[in-house]
C-alpha positions as CSV (number, residue, x, y, z in Angstrom):
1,X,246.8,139.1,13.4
2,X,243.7,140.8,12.9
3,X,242.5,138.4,9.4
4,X,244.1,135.6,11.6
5,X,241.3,136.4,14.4
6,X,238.5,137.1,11.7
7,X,239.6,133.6,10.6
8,X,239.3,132.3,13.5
9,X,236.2,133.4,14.8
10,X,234.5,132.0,10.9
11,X,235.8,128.9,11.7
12,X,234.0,128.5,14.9
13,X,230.6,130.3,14.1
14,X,230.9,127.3,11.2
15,X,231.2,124.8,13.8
16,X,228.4,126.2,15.8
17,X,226.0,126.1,12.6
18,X,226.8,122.6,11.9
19,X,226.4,121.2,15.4
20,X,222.8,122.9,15.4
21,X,221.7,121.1,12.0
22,X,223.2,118.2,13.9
23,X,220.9,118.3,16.9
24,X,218.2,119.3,14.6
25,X,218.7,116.0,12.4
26,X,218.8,113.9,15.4
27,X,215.7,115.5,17.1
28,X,213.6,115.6,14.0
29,X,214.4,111.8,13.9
30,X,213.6,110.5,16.8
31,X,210.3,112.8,16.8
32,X,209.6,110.7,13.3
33,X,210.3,107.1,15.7
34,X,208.4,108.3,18.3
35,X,205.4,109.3,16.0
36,X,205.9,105.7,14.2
37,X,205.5,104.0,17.6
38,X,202.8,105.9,19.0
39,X,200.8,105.4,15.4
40,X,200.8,101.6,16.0
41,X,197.3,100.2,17.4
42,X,197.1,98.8,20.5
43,X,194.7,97.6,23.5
44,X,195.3,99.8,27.0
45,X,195.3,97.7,30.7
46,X,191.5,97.9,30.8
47,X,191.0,96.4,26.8
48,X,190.1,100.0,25.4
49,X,191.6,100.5,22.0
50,X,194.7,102.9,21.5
51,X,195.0,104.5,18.0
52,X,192.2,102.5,16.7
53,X,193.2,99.1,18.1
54,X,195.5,96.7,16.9
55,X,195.3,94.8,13.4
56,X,192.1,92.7,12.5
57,X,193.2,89.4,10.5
58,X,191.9,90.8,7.7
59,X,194.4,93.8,7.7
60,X,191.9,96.4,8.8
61,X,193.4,99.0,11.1
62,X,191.4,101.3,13.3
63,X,188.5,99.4,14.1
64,X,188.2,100.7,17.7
65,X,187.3,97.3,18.9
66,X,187.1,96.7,22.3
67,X,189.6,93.8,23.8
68,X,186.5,92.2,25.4
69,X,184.5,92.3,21.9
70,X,187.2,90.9,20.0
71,X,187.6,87.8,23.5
72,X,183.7,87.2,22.6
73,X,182.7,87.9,19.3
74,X,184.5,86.0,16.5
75,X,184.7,89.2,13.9
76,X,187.6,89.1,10.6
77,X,188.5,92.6,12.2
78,X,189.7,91.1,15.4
79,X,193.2,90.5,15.9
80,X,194.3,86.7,15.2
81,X,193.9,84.4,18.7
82,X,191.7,87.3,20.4
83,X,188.6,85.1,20.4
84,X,188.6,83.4,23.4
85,X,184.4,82.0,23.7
86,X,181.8,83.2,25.4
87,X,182.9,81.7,28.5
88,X,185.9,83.2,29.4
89,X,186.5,86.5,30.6
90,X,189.0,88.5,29.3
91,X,190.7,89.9,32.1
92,X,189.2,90.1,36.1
93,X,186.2,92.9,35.5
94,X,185.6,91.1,32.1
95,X,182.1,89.4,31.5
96,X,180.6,85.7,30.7
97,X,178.8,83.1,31.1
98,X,179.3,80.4,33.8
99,X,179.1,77.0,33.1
100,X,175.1,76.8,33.5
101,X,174.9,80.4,30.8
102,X,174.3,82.6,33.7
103,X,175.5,86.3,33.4
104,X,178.9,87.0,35.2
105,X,179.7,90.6,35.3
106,X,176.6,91.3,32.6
107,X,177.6,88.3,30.9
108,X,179.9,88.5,27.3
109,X,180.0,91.4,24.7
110,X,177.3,91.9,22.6
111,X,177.6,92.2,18.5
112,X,176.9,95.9,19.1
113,X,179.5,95.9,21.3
114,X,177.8,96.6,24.3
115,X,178.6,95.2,27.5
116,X,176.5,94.5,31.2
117,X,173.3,93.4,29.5
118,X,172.7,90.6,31.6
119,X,171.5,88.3,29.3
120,X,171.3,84.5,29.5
121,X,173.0,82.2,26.6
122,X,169.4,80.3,26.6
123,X,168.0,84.1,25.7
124,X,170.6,84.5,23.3
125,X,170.2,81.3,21.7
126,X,166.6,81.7,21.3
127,X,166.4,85.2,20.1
128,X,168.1,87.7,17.7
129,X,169.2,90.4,19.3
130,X,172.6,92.6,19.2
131,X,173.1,92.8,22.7
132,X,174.2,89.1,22.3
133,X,177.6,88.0,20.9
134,X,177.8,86.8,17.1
135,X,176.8,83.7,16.7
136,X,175.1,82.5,19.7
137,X,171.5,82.5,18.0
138,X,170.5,79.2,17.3
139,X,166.9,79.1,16.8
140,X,163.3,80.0,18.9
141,X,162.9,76.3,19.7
142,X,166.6,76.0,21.0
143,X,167.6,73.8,24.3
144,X,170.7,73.2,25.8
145,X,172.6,70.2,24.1
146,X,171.9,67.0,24.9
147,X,175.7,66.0,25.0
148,X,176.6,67.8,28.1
149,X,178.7,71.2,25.7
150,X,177.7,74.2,27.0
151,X,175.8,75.1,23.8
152,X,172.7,75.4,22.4
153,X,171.0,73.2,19.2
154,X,167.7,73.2,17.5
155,X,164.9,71.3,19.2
156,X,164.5,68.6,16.1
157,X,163.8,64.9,16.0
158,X,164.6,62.9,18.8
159,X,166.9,65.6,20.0
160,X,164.0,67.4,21.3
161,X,161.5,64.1,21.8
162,X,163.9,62.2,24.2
163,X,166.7,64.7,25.2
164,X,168.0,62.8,27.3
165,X,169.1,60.5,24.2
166,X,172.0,62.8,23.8
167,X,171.1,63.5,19.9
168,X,169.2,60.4,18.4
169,X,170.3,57.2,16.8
170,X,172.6,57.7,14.6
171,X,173.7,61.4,15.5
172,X,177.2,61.3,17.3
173,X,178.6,63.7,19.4
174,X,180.5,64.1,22.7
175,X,179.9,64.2,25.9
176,X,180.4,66.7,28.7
177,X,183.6,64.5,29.5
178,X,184.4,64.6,25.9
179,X,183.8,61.1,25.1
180,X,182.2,60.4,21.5
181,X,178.3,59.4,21.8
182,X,177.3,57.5,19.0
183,X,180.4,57.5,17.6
184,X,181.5,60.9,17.6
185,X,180.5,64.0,15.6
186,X,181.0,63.7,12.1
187,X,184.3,64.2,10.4
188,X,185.9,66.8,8.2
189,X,185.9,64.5,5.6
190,X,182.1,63.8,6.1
191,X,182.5,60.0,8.1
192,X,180.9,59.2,11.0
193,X,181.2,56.8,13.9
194,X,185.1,57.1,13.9
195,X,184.8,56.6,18.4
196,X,187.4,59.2,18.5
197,X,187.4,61.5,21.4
198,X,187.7,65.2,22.1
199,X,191.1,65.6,23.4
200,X,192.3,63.2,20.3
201,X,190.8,65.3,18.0
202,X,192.2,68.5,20.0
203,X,195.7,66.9,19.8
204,X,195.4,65.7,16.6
205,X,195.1,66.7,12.6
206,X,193.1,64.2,11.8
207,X,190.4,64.2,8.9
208,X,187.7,61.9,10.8
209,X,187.6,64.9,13.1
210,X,185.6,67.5,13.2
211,X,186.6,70.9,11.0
212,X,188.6,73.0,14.0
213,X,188.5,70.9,16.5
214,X,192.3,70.9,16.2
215,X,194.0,72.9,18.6
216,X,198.0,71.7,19.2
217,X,200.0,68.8,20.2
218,X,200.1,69.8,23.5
219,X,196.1,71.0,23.7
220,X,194.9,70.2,27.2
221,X,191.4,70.7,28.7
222,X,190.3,74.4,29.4
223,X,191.1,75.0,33.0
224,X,188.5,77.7,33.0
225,X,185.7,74.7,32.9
226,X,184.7,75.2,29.4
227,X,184.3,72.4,27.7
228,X,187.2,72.8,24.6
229,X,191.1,72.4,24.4
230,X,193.3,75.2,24.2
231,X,197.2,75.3,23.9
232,X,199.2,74.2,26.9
233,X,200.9,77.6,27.7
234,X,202.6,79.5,30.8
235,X,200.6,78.6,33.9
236,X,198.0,76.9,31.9
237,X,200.4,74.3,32.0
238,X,202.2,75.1,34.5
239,X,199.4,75.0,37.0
240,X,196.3,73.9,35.2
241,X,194.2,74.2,38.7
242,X,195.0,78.1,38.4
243,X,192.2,78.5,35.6
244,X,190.0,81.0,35.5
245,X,188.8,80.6,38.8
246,X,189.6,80.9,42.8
247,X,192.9,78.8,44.1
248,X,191.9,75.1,44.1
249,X,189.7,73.8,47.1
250,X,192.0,72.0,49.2
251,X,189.8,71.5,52.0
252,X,189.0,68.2,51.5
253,X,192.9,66.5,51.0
254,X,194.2,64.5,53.6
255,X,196.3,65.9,56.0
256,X,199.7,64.6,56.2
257,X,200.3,62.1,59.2
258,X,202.9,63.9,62.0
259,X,205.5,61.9,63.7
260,X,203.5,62.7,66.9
261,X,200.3,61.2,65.1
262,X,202.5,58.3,64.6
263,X,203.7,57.8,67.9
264,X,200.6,57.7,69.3
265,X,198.7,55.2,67.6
């Protein structure tokens, strides 16, 4: 009875040992998923980077760009799509510029990465510094483009003799409705006075178009005012008044006749 007890009580303690390594394995795992998880970059609610950010399109990792930096500044170490131009904000406290290149919340992120400067995209295009996004220098001489775009060109030729021309004989471009000027810009394959317009070119591959001015089958105007294409997606398409703006003035709509009304009259 005695070696049937010892027996007994091996047996269990054995039991006992295995179930720990058991509880071990499965804690040591999960620990390893949760570490896997928390390892992958990221942006937070407010577009700060988490664990060094998510993945540039290059393949960089841990760039500690900022989700505003990435929505203004077109850098290799963003994450694919993040650009968004300098006039859109990236979420409600985000900055910009309107529509005439005033400062909204301190306008867009600089190259440096800063962010409130206050800066104007006609001080941008005119002058070098790091406070303004990449790209947005054009030149000292710069002016606002005769075709309506909210960008900036070089004050050359007839562009900056008659600017109200809208870019000289023989230079096409569109308009602020997106119509072609003069025939159009130029084409990826290097034609010119194709006619064809901005949202063709936005909805269309098409080699007499401009190099990216592509955007989807289903590109439709910017409903943040800018003037580009971008896909037709959730309530962008859904309710393209919604933008990036206030509800949609309604003020002005007729009001519906009443029966009452009717009656009346």
């Amino acid at each position: 009875m005695k070696r049937f007890l010892a027996g007994l009580a091996a047996v269990f303690s054995l039991c006992l040992i295995l179930a720990g390594c058991s509880d071990s394995s499965d804690s040591s795992s999960a620990d390893s998923s949760t570490s896997v998880n928390a390892a992958a970059g990221s942006w937070d609610a407010d577009g700060q980077p988490v664990n060094g950010g998510p993945q540039g399109a290059d393949g960089s990792t841990g760039s500690n760009l900022t989700k505003d930096y990435c929505a203004h500044n077109q850098d290799p170490a963003c994450p694919t799509g993040s650009y968004l131009g300098v006039h859109v904000a990236a979420h409600a406290k985000s900055g910009s510029w309107d529509a005439n290149g005033n400062p909204v919340n301190g306008g867009p992120t600089g190259a440096d990465g800063s962010t409130g400067n206050g800066l104007t995209q006609e001080y941008c295009a005119r002058n070098e510094d790091p406070a303004c996004p990449k790209g947005s220098y054009v030149g000292p001489n710069a002016i606002k483009n005769p075709d309506g775009s909210h960008s900036y060109v070089k004050c050359e030729g007839t562009v900056c003799t008659n600017p109200n021309h809208g870019g000289g004989e023989g230079t096409g471009a569109w308009d602020a409705n997106g119509a072609a000027v003069n025939g159009g810009p130029t084409g990826a394959d290097g034609s010119t006075g194709n006619g064809l317009t901005q949202e063709y070119c936005a909805q269309n591959e098409d080699p007499a178009c401009p190099v990216g001015s592509y955007v989807g089958a289903n590109a439709i105007q910017s409903p943040d005012g800018a003037n580009r294409y971008v896909p037709c997606e959730g309530t962008i398409c859904t309710n393209p008044n919604e933008g990036g703006g206030g509800a949609p003035d309604t003020e002005d709509a007729p009001a519906p006749e009443t029966t009452e009304t009717e009656g009346g009259s």
